[in-house]
LOTORLUM-117351 format. One record per residue (C-alpha): x, y, z. Coordinates in steps of 0.001 Angstrom, whole numbers, padded with zeros to 6 digits, always signed. Example, Ala and Ser with C-alpha at 12.3 -4.5 7.8 and 13.67 -1.06 7.14 Angstrom:
residues 2
+012300-004500+007800 +013670-001060+007140 
***
This chain:
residues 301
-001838-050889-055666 -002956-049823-052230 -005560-047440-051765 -006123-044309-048952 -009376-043477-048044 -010069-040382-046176 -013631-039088-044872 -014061-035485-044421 -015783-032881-043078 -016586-031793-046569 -018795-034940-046904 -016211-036393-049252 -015052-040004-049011 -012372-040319-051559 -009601-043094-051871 -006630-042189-053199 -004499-044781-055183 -000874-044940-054061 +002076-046864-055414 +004475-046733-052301 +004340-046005-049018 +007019-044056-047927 +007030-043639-044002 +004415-045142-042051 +004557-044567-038017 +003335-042268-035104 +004410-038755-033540 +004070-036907-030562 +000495-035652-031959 -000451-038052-034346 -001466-041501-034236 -001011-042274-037520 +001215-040601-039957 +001607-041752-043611 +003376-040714-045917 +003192-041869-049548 +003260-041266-053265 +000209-041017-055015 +000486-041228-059664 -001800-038267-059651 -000799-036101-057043 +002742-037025-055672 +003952-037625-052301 +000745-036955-049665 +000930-036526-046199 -001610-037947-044056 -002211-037208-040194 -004702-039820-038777 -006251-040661-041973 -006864-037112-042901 -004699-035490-046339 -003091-032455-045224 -001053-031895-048082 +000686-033226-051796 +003508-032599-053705 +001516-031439-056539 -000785-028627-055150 +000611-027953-051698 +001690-024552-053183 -002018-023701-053463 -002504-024165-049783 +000767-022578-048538 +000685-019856-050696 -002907-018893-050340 -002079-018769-046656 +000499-016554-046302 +000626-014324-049701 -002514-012464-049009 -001731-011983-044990 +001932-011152-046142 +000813-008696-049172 -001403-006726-046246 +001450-006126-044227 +003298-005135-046460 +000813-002551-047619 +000442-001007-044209 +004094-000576-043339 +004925+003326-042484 +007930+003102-043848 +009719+000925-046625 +012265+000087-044157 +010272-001402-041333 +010675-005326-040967 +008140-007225-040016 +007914-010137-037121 +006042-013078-038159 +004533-015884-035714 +003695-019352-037921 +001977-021275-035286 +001960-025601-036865 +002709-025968-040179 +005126-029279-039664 +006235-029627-043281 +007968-025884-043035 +006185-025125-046594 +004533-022128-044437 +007791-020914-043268 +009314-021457-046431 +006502-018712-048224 +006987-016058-045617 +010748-016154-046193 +009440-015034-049983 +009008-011681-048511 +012254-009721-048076 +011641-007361-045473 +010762-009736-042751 +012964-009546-040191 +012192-012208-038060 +009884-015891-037834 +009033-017601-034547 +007724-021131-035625 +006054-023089-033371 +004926-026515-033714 +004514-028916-030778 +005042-032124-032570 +008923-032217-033401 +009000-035611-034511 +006426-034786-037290 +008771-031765-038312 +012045-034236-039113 +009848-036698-040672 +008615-034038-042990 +011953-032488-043156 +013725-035874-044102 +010957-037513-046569 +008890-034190-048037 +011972-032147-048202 +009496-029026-049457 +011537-026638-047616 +015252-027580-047750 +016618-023857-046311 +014003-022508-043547 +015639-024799-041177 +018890-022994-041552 +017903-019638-042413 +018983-017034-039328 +015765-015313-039620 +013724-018453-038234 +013788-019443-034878 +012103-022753-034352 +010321-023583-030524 +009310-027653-030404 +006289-026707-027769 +002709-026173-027610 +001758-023134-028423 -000528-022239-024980 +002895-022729-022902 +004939-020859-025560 +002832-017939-025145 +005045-016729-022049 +008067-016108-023808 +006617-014875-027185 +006611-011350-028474 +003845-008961-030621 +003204-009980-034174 +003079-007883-037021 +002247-011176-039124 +000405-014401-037333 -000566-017110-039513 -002387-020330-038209 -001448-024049-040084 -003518-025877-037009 -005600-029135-037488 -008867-028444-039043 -010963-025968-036860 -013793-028417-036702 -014453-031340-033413 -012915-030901-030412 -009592-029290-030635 -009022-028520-026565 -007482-025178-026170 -007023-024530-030015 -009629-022241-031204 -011051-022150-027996 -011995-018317-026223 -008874-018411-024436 -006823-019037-027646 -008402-016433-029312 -007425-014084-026444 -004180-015354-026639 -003735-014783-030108 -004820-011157-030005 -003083-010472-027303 +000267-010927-029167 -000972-009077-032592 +000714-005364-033021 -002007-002211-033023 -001704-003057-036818 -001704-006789-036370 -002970-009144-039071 -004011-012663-038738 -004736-015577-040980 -006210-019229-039960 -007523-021547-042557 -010897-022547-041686 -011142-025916-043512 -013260-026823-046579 -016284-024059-047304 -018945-024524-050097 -021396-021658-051243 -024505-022664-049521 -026551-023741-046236 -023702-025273-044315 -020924-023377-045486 -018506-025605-043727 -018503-026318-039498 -014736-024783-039556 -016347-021377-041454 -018481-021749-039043 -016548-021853-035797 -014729-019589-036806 -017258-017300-037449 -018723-016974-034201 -015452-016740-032223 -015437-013096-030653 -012863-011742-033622 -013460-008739-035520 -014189-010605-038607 -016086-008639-041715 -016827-010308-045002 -014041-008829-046567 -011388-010948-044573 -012756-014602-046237 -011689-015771-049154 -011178-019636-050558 -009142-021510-053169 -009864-024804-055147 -007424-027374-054153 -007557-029975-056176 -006206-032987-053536 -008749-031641-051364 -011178-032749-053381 -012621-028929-053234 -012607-025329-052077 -010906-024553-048603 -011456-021370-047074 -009373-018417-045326 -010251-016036-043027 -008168-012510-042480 -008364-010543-038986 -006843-007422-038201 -006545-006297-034708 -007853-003036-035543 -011013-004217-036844 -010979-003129-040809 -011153-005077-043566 -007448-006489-044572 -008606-006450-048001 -009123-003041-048172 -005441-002377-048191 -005088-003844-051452 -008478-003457-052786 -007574-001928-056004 -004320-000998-055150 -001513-004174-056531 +000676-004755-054415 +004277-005984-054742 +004639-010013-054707 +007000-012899-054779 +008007-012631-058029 +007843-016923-058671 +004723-017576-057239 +003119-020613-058842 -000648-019739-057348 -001016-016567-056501 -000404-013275-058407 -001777-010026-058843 -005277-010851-060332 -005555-013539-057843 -005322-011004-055266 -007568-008516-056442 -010177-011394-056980 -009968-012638-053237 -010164-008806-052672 -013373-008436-054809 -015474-012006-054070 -018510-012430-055960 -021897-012134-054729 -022238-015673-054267 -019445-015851-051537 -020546-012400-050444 -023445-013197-049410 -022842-016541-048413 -020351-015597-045396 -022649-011996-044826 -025160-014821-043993 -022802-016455-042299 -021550-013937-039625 -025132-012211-039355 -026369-016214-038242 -023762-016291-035907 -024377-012985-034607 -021109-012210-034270 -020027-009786-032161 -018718-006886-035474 -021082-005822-038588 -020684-007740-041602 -019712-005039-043568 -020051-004869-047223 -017116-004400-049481 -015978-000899-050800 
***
């Protein structure tokens, strides 16, 4: 039996037994891509050595990403009739896509993802999401995102599936992205990145902590993190509006309508994100008052 080993920036080295490699080559963006089928967690994608998602938990991940994002939106609509436009910016395997197309009243999903190549291979040997390719609501752009800029719309929705915000990522994450990013959100705009694996102490995590001291108006309110067991541990999200409030506090004690066959996330879920305990509290107030971030790190209602 072969083993995968993978060392992370959450100081895990874990090797994970696999009994057939499935696809084994190299992409536009990628070096190395393997793909392979693991007895404990099912068919794993790795990019350069690093596990960016399994069969068995990937729902975690995908839905933690865009259900919370997705539930705020919905919350804020003015009317019950307004659609929302939704900007999913990576993502390869489509499982992103695939969530957001959960939510009925979205009217529209620019996708962009630069490596094509890594979108058939995930397309042809993942197969997680068999209908966003054809759906008429998704409109797919094969190009870096910094070019794609010029022909791109405002955002009611934008979620980030990028490579860990951690190292040196070039012009993701960077000021100019950031700029970029807001500059495309809707007065009532909400964004979501992932910000890699967090932990409740000194060192939260170096993606927590980019992200942290990027000039966004982040509050504590807008974190919140997920075990993933294939992760080997808890990743983290962050929330943004462009209007500076917490998202959370548009469903803070208010449930709001989801999916209703959500395997992850559901009502109590939500309200839990919505309502962190002190630990985490504290933990990311710390956090954005070391960084000296550029908002207040306001305390939850």
């Amino acid at each position: 039996m072969e083993y995968l080993t993978e060392i992370s920036e959450s100081d895990a080295c874990t090797s994970y037994p696999v009994t057939e490699v499935v696809w084994r080559g190299s992409t536009t963006t990628c070096e190395t891509v393997t793909i392979a089928d693991s007895p404990a967690y099912g068919r794993m994608l790795f990019l350069d050595g690093e596990l960016q998602s399994a069969s068995a938990d990937e729902h975690i991940y995908h839905e933690s990403l865009v259900h919370p994002v997705m539930s705020v939106a919905h919350t804020k609509r003015e009317h019950a009739d307004d659609g929302l436009r939704v900007l999913v910016v990576g993502g390869g395997e489509g499982a992103t896509v695939r969530e957001v197309l959960r939510w009925r009243e979205v009217s529209g999903i620019d996708w962009v993802d630069v490596d094509t190549e890594l979108v058939d291979v995930c397309k042809d040997t993942l197969g997680w999401a068999p209908n966003v390719y054809s759906d008429p609501r998704v409109n797919y752009y094969g190009e870096d995102i910094q070019a794609a800029w010029t022909h791109l719309g405002k955002y009611d929705v934008i979620i980030l599936d990028l490579p860990d915000p951690d190292g040196d990522t070039g012009y993701l994450y960077s000021p100019e992205f950031w700029t970029d990013v807001r500059a495309h959100m809707t007065v009532s705009g909400i964004c979501v990145t992932h910000v890699g694996p967090v932990r409740p102490f000194g060192g939260v995590g170096e993606g927590a902590g980019r992200i942290a001291s990027a000039e966004l108006p982040l509050t504590v309110g807008g974190f919140y993190q997920v075990c993933i067991p294939s992760f080997q541990g808890s990743w983290g999200f962050w929330m943004f509006s462009a209007s500076g409030s917490d998202p959370f506090h548009y469903v803070r004690g208010n449930p709001s309508m989801l999916p209703f066959d959500l395997k992850c996330v559901d009502v109590l879920q939500l309200q839990a994100w919505a309502h962190p305990t002190t630990m985490w509290r504290s933990t990311v107030k710390d956090l954005l008052n070391t960084k000296k971030v550029g908002v207040e790190a306001t305390e939850l209602e």
